[in-house]
C-alpha positions as CSV (number, residue, x, y, z in Angstrom):
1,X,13.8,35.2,31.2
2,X,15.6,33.6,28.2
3,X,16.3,36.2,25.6
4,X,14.9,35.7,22.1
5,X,15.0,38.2,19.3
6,X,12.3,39.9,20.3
7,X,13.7,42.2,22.9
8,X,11.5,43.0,26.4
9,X,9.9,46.0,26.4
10,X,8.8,47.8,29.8
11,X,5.6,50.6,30.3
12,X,5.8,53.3,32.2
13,X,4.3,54.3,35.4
14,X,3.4,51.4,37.9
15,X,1.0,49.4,36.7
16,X,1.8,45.9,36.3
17,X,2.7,44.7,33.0
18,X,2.6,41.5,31.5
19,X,4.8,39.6,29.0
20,X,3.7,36.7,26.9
21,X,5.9,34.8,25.6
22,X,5.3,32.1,22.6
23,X,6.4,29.4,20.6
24,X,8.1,31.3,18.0
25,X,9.6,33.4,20.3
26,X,7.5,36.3,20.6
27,X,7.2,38.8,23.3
28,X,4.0,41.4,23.2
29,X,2.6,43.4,26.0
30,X,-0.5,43.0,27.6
31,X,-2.5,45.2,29.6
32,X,-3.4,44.0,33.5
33,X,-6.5,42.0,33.6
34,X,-7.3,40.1,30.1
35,X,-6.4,36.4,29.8
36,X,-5.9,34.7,26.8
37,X,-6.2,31.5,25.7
38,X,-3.5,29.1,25.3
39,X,-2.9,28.8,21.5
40,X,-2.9,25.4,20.5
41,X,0.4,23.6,19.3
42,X,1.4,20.6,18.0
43,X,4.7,18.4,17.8
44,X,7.2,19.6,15.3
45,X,7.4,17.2,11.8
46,X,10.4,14.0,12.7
47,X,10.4,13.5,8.6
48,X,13.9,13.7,7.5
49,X,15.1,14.2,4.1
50,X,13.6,12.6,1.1
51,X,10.0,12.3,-0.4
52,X,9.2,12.6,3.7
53,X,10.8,16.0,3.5
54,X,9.3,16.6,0.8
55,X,5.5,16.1,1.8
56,X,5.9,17.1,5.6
57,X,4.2,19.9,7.1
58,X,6.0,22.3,9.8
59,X,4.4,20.9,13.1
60,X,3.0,17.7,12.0
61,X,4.5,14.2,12.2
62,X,2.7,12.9,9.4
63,X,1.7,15.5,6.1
64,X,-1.7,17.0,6.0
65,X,-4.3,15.5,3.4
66,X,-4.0,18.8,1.2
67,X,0.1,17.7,0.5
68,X,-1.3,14.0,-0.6
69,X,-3.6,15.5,-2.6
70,X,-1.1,18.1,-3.9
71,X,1.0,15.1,-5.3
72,X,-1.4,13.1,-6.5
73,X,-2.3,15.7,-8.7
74,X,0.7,16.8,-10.1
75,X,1.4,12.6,-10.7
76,X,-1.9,12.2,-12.6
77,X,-1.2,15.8,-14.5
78,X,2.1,14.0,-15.9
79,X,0.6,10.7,-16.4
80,X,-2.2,12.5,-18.6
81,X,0.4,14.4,-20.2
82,X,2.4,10.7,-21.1
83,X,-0.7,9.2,-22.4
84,X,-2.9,11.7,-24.2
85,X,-0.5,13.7,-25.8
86,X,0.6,11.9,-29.2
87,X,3.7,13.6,-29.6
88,X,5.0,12.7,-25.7
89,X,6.5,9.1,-26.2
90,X,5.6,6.5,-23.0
91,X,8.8,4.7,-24.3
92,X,12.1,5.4,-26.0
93,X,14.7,3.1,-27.7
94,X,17.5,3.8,-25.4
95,X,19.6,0.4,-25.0
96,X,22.1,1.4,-22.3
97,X,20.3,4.3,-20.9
98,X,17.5,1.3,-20.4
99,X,19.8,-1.5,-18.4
100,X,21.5,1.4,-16.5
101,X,18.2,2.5,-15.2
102,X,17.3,-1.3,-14.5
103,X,20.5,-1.9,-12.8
104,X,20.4,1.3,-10.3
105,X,16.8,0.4,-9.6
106,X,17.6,-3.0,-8.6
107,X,20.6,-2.0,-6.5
108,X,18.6,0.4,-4.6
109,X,16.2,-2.4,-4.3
110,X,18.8,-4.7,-2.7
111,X,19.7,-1.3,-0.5
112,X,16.6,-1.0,0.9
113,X,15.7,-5.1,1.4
114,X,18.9,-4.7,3.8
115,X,17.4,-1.9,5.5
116,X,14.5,-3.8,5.8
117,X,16.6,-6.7,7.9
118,X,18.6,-4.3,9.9
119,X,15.4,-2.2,10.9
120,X,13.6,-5.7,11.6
121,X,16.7,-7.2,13.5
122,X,17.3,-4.0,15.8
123,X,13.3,-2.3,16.4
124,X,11.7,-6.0,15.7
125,X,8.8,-4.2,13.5
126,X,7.3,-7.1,11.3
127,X,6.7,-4.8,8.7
128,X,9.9,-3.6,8.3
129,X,11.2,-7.4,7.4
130,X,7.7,-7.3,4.6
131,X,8.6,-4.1,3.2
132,X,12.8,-5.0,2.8
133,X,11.6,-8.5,1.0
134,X,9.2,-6.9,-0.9
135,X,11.5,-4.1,-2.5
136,X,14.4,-6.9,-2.9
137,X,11.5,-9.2,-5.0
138,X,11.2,-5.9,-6.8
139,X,14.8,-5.7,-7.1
140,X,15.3,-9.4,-8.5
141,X,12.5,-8.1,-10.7
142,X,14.2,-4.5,-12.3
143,X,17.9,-6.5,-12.2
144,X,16.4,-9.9,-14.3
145,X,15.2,-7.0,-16.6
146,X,18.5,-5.4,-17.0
147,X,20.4,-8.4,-17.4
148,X,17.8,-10.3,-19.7
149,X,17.6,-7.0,-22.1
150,X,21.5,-6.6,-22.5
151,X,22.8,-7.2,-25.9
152,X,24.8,-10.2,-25.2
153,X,21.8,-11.8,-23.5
154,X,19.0,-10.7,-25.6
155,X,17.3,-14.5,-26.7
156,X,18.5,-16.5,-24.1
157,X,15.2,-15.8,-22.1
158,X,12.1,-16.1,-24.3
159,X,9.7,-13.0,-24.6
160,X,6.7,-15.0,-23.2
161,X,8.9,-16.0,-19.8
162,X,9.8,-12.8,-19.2
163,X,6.4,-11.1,-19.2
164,X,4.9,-13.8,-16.8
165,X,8.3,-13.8,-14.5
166,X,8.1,-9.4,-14.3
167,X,4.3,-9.8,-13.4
168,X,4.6,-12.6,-10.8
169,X,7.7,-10.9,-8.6
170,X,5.4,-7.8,-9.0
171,X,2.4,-9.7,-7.7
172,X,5.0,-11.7,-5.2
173,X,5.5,-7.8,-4.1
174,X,2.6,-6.5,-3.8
175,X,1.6,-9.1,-1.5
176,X,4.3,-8.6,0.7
177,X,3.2,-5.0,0.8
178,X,0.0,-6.0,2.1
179,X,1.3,-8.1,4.6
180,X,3.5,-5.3,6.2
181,X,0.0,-3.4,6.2
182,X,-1.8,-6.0,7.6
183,X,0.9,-6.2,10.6
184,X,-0.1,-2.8,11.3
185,X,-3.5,-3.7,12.6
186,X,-4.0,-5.6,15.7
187,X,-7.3,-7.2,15.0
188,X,-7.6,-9.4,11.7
189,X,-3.4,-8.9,11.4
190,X,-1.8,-12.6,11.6
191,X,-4.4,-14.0,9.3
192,X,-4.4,-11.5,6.7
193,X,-0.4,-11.7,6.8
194,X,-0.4,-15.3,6.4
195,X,-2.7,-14.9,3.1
196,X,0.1,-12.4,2.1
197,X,2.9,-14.7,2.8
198,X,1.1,-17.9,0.9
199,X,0.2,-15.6,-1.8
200,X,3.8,-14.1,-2.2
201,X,5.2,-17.5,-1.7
202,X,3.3,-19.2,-4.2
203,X,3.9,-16.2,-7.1
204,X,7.6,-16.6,-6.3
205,X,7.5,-20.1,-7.1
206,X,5.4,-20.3,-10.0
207,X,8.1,-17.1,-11.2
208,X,11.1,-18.9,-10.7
209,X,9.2,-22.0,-12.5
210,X,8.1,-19.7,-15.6
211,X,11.6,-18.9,-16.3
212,X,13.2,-22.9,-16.7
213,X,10.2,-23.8,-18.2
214,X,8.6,-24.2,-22.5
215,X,7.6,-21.3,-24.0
216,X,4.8,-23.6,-25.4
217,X,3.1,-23.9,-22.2
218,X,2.4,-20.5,-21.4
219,X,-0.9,-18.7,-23.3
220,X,1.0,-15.8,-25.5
221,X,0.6,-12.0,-23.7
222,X,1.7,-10.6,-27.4
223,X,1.4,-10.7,-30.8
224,X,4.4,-12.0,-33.1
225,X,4.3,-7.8,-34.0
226,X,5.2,-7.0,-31.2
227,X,9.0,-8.3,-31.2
228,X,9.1,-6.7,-35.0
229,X,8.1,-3.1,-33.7
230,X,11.0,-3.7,-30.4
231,X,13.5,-4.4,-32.8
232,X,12.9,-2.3,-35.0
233,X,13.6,1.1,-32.5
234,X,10.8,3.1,-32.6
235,X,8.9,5.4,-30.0
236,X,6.0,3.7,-28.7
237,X,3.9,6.9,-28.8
238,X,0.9,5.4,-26.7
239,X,-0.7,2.1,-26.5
240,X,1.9,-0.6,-27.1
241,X,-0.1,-2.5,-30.0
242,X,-0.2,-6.6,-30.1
243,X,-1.1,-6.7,-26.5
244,X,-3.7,-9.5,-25.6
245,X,-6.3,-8.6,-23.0
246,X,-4.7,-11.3,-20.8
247,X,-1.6,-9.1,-20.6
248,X,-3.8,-5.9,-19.9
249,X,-6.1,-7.1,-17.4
250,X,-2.7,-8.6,-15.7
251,X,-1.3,-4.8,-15.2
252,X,-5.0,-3.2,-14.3
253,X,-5.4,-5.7,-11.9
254,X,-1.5,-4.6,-10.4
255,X,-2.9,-1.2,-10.8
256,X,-5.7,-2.0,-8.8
257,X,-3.2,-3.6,-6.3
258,X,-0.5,-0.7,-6.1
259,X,-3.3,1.8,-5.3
260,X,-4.8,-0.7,-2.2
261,X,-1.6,-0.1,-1.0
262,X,-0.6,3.5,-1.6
263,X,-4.1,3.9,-0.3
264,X,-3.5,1.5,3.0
265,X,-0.2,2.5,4.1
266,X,-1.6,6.7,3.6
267,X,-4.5,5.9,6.0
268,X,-2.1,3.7,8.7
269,X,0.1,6.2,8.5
270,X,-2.3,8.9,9.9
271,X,-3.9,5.9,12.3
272,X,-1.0,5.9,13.9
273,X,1.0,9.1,13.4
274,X,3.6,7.4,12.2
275,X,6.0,9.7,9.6
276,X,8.0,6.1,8.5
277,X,4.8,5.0,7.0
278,X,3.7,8.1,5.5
279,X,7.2,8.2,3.6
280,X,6.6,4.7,2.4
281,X,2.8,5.8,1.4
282,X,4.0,8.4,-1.0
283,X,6.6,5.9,-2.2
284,X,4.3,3.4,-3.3
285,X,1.9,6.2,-4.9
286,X,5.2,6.6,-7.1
287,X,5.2,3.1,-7.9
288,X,1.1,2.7,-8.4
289,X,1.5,5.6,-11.4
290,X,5.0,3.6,-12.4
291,X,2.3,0.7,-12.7
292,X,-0.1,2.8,-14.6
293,X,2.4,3.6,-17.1
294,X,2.9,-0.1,-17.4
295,X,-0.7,-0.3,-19.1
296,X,0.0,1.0,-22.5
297,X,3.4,-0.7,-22.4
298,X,3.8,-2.9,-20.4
299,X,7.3,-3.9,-18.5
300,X,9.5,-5.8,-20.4
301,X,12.9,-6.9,-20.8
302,X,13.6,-4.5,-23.7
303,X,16.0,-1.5,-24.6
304,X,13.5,0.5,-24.0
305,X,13.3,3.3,-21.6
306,X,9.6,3.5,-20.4
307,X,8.0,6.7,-18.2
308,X,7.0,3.6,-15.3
309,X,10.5,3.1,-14.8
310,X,11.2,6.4,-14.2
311,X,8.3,6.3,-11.9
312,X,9.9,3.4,-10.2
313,X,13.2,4.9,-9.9
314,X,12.4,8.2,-8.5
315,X,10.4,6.7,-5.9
316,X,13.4,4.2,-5.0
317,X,15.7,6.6,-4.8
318,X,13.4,9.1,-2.6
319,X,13.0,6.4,-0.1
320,X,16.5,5.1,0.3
321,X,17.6,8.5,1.2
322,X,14.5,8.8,4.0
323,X,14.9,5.4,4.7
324,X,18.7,5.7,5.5
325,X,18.4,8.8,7.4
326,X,15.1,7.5,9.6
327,X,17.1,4.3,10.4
328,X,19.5,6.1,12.0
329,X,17.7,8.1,14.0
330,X,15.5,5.4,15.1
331,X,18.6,3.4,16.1
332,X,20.0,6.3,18.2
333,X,16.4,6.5,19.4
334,X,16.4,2.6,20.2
335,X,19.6,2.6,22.0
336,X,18.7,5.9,24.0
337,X,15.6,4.1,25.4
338,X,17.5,0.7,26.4
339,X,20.1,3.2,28.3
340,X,17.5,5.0,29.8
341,X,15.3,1.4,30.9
342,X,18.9,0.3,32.5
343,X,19.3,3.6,34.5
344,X,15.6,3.4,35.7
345,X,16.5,0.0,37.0
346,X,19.6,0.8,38.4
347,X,17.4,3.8,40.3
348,X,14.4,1.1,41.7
349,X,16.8,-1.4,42.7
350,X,20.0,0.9,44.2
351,X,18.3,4.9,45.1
352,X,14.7,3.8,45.6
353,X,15.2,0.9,48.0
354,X,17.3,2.3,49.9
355,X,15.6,5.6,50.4
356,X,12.8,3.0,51.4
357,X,15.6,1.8,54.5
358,X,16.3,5.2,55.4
359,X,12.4,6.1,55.9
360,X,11.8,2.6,57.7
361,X,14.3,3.5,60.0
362,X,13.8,7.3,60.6
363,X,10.1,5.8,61.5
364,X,11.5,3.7,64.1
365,X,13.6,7.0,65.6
366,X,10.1,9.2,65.4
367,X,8.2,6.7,67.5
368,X,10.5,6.7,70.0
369,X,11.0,10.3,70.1
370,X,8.2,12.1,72.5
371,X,6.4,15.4,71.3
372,X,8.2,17.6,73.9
373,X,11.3,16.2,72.6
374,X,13.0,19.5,71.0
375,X,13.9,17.8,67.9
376,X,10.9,16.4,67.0
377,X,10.4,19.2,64.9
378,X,13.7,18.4,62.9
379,X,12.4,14.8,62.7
380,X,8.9,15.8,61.0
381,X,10.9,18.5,58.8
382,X,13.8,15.2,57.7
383,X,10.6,12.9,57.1
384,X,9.1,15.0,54.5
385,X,12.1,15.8,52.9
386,X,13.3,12.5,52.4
387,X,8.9,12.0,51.4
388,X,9.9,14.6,48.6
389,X,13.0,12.4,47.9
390,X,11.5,9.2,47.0
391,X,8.9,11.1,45.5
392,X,12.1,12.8,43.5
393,X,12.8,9.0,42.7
394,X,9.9,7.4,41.3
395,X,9.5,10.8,38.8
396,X,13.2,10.3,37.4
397,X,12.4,5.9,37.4
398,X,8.8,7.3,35.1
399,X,10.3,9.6,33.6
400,X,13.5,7.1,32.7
401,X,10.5,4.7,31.4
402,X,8.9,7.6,29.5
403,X,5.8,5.8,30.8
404,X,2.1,8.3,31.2
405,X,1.2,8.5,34.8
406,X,-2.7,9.2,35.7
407,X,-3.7,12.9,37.3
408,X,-4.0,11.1,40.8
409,X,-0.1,10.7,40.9
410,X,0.8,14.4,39.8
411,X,-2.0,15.6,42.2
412,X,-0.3,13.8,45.3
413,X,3.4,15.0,44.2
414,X,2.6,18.4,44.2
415,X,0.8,18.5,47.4
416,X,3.3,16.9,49.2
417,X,5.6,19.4,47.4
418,X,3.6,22.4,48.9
419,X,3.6,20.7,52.3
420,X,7.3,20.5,52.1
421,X,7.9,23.4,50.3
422,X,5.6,25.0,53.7
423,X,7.8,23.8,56.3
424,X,11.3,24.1,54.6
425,X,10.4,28.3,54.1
426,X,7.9,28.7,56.7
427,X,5.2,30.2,53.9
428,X,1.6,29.0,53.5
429,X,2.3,27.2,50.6
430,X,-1.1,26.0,48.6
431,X,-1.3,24.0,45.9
432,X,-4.5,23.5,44.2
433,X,-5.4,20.3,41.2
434,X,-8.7,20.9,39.1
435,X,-10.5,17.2,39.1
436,X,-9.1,15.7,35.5
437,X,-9.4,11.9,34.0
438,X,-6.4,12.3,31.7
439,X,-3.2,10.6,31.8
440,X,0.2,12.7,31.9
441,X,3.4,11.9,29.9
442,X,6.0,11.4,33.3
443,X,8.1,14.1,31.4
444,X,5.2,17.1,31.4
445,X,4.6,15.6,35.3
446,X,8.7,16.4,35.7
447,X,8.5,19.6,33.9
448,X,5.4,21.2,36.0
449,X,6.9,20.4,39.0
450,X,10.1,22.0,38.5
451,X,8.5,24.8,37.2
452,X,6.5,25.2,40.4
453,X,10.1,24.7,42.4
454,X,11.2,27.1,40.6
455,X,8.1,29.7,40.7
456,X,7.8,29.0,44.5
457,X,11.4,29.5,45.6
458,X,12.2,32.5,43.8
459,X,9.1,34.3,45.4
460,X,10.4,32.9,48.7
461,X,13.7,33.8,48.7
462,X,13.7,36.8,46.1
463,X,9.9,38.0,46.8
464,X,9.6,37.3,51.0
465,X,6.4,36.1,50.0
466,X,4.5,34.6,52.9
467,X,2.0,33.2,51.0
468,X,1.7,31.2,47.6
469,X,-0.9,29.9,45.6
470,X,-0.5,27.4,42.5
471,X,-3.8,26.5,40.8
472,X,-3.0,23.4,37.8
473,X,-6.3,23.0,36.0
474,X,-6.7,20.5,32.4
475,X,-8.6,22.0,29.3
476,X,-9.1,20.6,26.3
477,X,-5.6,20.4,24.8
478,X,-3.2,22.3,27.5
479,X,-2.2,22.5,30.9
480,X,-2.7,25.6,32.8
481,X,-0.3,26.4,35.6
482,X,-0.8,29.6,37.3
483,X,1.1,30.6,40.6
484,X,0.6,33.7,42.5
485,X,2.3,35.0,45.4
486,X,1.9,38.2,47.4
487,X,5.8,39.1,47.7
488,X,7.6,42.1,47.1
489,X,7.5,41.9,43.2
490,X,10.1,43.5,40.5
491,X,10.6,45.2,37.4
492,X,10.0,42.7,34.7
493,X,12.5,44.5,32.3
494,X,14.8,42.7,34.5
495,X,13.3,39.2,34.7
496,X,16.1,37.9,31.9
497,X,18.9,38.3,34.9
498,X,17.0,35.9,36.9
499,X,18.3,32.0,36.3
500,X,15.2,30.9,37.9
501,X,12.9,32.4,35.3
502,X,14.7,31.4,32.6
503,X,14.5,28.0,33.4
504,X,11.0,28.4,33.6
505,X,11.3,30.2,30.0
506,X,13.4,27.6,29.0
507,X,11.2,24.5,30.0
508,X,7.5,26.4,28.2
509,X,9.5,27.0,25.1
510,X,10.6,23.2,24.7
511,X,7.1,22.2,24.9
512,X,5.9,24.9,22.5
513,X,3.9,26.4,25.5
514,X,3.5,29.9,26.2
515,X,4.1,32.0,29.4
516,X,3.3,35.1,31.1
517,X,4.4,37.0,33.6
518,X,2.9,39.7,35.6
519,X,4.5,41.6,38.7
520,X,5.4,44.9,39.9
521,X,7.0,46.7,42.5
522,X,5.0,45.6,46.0
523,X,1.9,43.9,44.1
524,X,3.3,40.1,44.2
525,X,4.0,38.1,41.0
526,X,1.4,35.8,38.8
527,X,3.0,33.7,36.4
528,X,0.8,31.6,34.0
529,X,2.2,28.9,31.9
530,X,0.1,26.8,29.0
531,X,1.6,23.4,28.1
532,X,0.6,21.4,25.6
533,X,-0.8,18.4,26.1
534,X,0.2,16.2,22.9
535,X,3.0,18.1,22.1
536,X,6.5,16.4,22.2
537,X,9.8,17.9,23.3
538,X,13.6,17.2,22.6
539,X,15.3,15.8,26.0
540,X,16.5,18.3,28.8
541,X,20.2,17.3,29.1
């Protein structure tokens, strides 16, 4: 079997002993007679690097509720910190520590809004295109910021416009956000995303309108204070003071918003066990408590440093390295699975058609061929082997698809295997399917029938067993495989030498299975293998 770093350890005397082997490697001894279980496993985490790194779980594609809840703890801890404590300032007079900060932000904005089109163009995910728009409105946002607040520009853009232009691309945002989350769903989706587009749309325009337009037009957000206490440098220890309640119902009510989709994304992303918008979840709960901070002073085009825009930043530049990373695996993923749909087609239409000739035509030779004939025998023995051939092609076609194939189909493979397998060795060959309803992935279907080639021929060729018995049964979240065979048996300590085992080893361990093996000298072999059910595995190359 395949070595580990657990070494295999033999008993003395002649009793059988059995190995388990796990997961993580392990190898413990059993004594004859107990069964155990199959200890459940799931699919190791995809996250890559990031803010997905950081809130991933080992084994789990999307992080546990306990990691969510972690974060938004230690985000509301700070935010309390920010806004209670006098002597903690929500904003500092930092003129170009402020349009640096405004001009990375909108960069990475830009980054991620080409993403957004490259993801869009290459997996054709709708919400890939929403989310890329809506980080480069947020970038048009953090950069007219920047710009507007530098000291060579300061004036040119009245105070008033700037306010209503920031909170309209955020709005414009927001609903683009909810769009992308509406896409998600497949009842209720294109009409909630066209509400999302007319709303984003339409606070684009009136934004862009705001900007060219009078000052006297638009209801004042701030009191003629306000631009004194600016200029003049201080810390703004807590509430920015002048603020109309127009201005702070505005950024409650993008509060509100930023948490419907921190919120929404969170719970899609566990829908659908999809790590990509788990990542973008814990993003935007960055961004809601950026937003937060945006209450007692609000975002401006100002050299001031605020604790929202380090919010804002830290969760831009979290994604863009997940983002980056996850694209390129997707691609490589993407590319991988057109290569494999061309090879399955190349299979149907060149292998699998004419395997279908050669089996018309062998037909044609058996029914001409009389029973006394002295090669009908090698006639039936060709039939079923070219049977097990097709059959041979239409798992590698599946498996090429990486489509699910019902329990009927793996229940007929593997007893024309046996009946094969019977003829080929001359051994009573048996093997026996528990009644199931569930559907297999055509990979698991590949891997339990090589296993069983591989169990079965090593105890006919190794064991001179004359008789073999494979039982495949379906619990609740695993597939149990046992095979027994009355053949000569070994010495376990020196099941590692055999290749045959180790494949067997080999294909349990990718699936996070266990296996166990019990033989001795004269008393047969029973090998029992547990495979996961919803477990994925890397590709056998």
């Amino acid at each position: 079997m395949h070595r580990s770093s657990a070494s295999l350890h033999t008993s003395s005397g002649s009793r059988p002993t059995s190995f388990v082997r796990d997961s993580a490697d392990q190898v413990r001894s059993d004594e004859p007679g107990r069964s155990r279980a199959p200890e459940p496993h799931h699919a190791r985490s995809t996250g890559g690097p990031g803010i997905a790194g950081l809130l991933s779980a080992p084994g789990s594609r999307v992080p546990p509720t306990r990691r969510y809840v972690a974060l938004w703890l230690v985000l509301a801890s700070i935010t309390a910190i920010v806004i209670l404590v006098p002597s903690v300032p929500v904003a500092m007079y930092q003129p170009r520590l402020s349009v640096a900060i405004g001009a990375v932000s909108g960069v990475i904005g830009l980054g991620l809004l080409q993403l957004g089109f490259l993801r869009f163009r290459v997996l054709r995910q709708p919400i890939d295109l929403y989310v890329g728009l809506a980080f480069g409105v947020l970038a048009t946002s953090d950069l007219f910021a920047a710009v507007a607040a530098s000291p060579a520009l300061v004036g040119i853009v009245p105070l008033e416009n700037a306010f209503y232009f920031i909170l309209l691309t955020r709005a414009a945002a927001v609903a683009l956000f909810l769009s992308g989350l509406a896409s998600t769903h497949e009842t209720h989706g294109a009409w909630s995303t066209w509400i999302g587009h007319v709303c984003a749309a339409l606070f684009g325009v009136i934004a862009v309108a705001i900007v060219f337009s009078s000052t006297d037009l638009l209801p004042p957000l701030v009191d003629p204070s306000v631009r004194a206490l600016l200029a003049s440098g201080q810390p703004i220890p807590d509430l920015l003071p002048g603020q109309h309640p127009i201005l702070v119902l505005a950024n409650v009510t993008l509060s509100i918003a930023w948490l419907a989709c921190a919120i929404g994304y969170t719970r899609a992303a566990h829908r659908l066990g999809d790590s990509h918008l788990a990542a973008l979840g814990a993003g935007l709960v960055l961004i809601f408590f950026g937003q937060v901070h945006a209450i007692p002073f609000p975002a401006l085009p100002s050299e001031y440093v605020a604790s929202g825009d380090l919010f804002r930043l830290a969760a831009y530049g979290l994604l863009l390295s997940y983002v980056m990373s996850r694209t390129a695996r997707d691609f490589a993923a993407t590319a991988t699975h057109n290569e494999r749909l061309r090879l399955s087609r190349e299979l149907h239409d060149g292998l699998a058609q004419q395997l279908a000739m050669l089996r018309l035509r062998l037909g044609h030779v058996t029914e001409l061929t009389t029973p006394s004939d002295p090669r009908s025998h090698d006639l039936e023995v060709a039939q079923r082997v070219l049977e097990s051939a097709t059959s041979e092609a239409r798992r590698a076609i599946a498996a090429l698809r990486s489509e699910s194939v019902p329990w009927e189909y793996l229940k007929s493979a593997l007893l024309a295997f046996s009946e094969e397998f019977s003829l080929a060795y001359d051994v009573d060959a048996h093997v026996r399917i528990e009644p199931s309803q569930v559907r297999l992935d055509s990979q698991v279907q590949a891997d339990v029938v090589r296993i069983l080639q591989e169990a079965f021929s090593n105890a006919a060729r190794h064991g001179q067993a004359k008789w073999i018995e494979a039982v495949i049964a379906a619990r609740a979240n695993a597939l149990s495989i046992t095979v027994r065979d009355n053949g000569t048996g070994f010495d376990p300590a020196d099941a590692e030498r055999g290749v045959g085992l180790r494949s067997i080893a080999e294909r349990v361990e990718r699936r996070h299975g266990r296996l166990e093996l019990t033989s001795s000298a004269g008393s047969g072999t029973k090998i029992q293998a547990w495979l996961p059910l919803h477990a994925s595995a890397p590709e056998l190359v």
